[in-house]
Residue, then its C-alpha position, 0 to 999 in steps of 0.5 A: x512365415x510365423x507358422x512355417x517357422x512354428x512348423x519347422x521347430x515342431x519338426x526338429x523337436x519331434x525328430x530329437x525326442x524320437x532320437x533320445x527315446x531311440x537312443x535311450x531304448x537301446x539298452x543298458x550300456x556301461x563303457x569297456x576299459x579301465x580310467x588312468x589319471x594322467x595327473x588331475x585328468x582322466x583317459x580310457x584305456x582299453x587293453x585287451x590280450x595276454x599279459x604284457x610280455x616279450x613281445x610287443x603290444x600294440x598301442x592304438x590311434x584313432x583316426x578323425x572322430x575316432x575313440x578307442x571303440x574303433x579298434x575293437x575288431x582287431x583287438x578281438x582279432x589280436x587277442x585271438x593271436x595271443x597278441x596285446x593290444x591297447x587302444x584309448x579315447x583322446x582327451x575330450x573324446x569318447x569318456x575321456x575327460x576334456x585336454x587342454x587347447x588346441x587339440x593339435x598333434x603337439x597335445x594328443x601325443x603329450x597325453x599320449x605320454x603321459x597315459x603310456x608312463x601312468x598306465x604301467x605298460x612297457x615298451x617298445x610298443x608297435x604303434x597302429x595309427x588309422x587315418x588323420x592319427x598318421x600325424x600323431x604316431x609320426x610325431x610321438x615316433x620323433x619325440x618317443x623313438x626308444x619306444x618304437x618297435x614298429x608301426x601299422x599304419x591304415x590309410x594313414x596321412x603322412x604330414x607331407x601330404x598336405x601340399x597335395x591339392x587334392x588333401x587342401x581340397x579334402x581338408x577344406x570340405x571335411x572341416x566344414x562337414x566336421x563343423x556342420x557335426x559337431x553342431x548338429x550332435x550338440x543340438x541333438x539332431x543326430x540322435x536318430x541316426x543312432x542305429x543307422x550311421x553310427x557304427x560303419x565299421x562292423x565292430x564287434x557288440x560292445x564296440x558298435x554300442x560305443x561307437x554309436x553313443x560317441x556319435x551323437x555325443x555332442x561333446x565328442x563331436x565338438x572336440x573332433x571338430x576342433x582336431x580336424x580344424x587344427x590338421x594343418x597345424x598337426x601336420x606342421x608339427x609332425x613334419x619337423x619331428x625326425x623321420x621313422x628309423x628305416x630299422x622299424x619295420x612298418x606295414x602300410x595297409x590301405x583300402x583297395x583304390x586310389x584313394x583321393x587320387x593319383x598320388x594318394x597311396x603312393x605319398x602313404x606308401x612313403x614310410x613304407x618305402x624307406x623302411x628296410x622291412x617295409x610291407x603294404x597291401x590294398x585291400x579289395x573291397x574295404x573303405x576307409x571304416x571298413x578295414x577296421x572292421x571285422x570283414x576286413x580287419x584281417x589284413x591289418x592283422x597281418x600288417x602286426x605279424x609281419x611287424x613282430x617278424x621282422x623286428x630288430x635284434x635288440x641291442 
């Protein structure tokens, strides 16, 4: 038992040098974006596009695990629209500085209203949330409202989602994989995996070498973690904010399927449903990364156009 013991440490020593020299390996990598002080804390901020104008930037959430590198598909797509887009790492992730605890809703959309406020750029944007960030626009829209002009929601949750059993099953699997992560990036057994799991999304150069240094960061792993096992508080405090204006127009974009099941699409549909210019489609072929990527990024693309189109007269 000693020596399989002795064995199994050698073995575990052996993959994560492997890991660090691979990672290490890689290249010279330096984080995109800018650092906005949002009052003895840091946050990174990556805009992208024309300067700020009439027309609305987007302002980007990430989903579970996420940081602003996920995004960096449909940036480069919007940019090419002439379209502003800002997309930034949530405190503690990424090379956000830490925020204070629990990483519940309640505090990414604080933080979120402080970088807006510190980080000079003016609304009303049209907020773009991808997967668990549902949650987040949802309650920044309740508490925000004059600074919506739209929403782009990508196989986004919707707080009432979680009385679905099928979301109650997901959820409680999902923590423990989330918990099983962040130990396993602490202690440097993803490292490597650098190559071969870190960006499954298809991002563009830089955003793919962001997304793979974040998913062996130990600390960007723990502080997901932490988001995901406060997902059913999240979803608490997003359901007492007020629902979306049925003014705003909202585009629903979702990989083609059903989801986790019968109802899955239909509760994401939701928003989309009450609002008076409402837009969804599913898109064949993408998974819940993918869309972001830049196979099917275009679909998330149209989902802002129409947004911009269909926007309220102001006054």
């Amino acid at each position: 038992m000693r020596r399989m013991l002795i064995g199994l440490v050698l073995v575990v020593v052996a993959w994560v040098a492997a890991g660090a020299l691979m990672v290490a390996t890689a290249g010279p990598f330096t984080p995109s974006g800018t650092y906005v002080d949002i009052g003895g804390r840091k946050l990174r901020l990556v805009c992208a596009g024309p300067a700020p104008g009439d027309t609305p930037t987007v302002w980007m959430e990430a989903g579970a695990f996420g940081l602003a590198a996920d995004f960096a598909a449909i940036q480069e797509k919007l940019t090419a629209k002439g379209i502003r887009s800002c997309a930034y790492d949530r405190a503690g992730m990424g090379w956000s500085d830490p925020g204070p605890q629990p990483r519940d809703s309640d505090a990414i959309v604080s933080d979120l209203e402080k970088l807006i406020a510190a980080s000079g750029e003016r609304g009303p944007f049209i907020l773009m949330g991808h997967s668990m960030a549902g949650l987040n626009t949802r309650l920044f829209a309740g508490r925000d409202p004059d600074k919506v002009a739209g929403l782009v929601l990508i196989e986004a949750t919707t707080p009432e989602q979680i009385d679905n059993p099928g979301t109650l099953k997901f959820l409680s699997a999902f923590t423990a994989i989330s918990r099983v992560a962040a130990v396993s990036a602490s202690v440097g057994t993803t490292l490597p995996l650098y190559w071969k799991a870190g960006d499954r999304i298809g991002l563009p150069p830089q955003g793919s070498a962001e997304k793979r240094h974040a998913y062996v960061s130990g600390r960007h792993a723990r502080t997901a973690a932490n988001e995901v096992v406060n997902w059913p508080r999240s979803a608490a405090e997003a359901r007492l904010a007020p629902p979306y204006d049925p003014r705003w127009p909202v585009a629903v974009i979702v990989a083609g399927g059903r989801g986790l099941g019968p109802g899955w699409n239909e509760a994401r549909r939701v928003p989309e449903r009450a609002s008076k210019a409402g837009y969804f489609e599913a898109v064949d072929g993408a998974s819940h990364t993918t869309i972001l990527g830049r196979t099917y990024g275009d679909a998330v693309v149209r989902g802002v156009e129409y947004v911009l189109a269909h926007q309220s007269p102001k006054g």
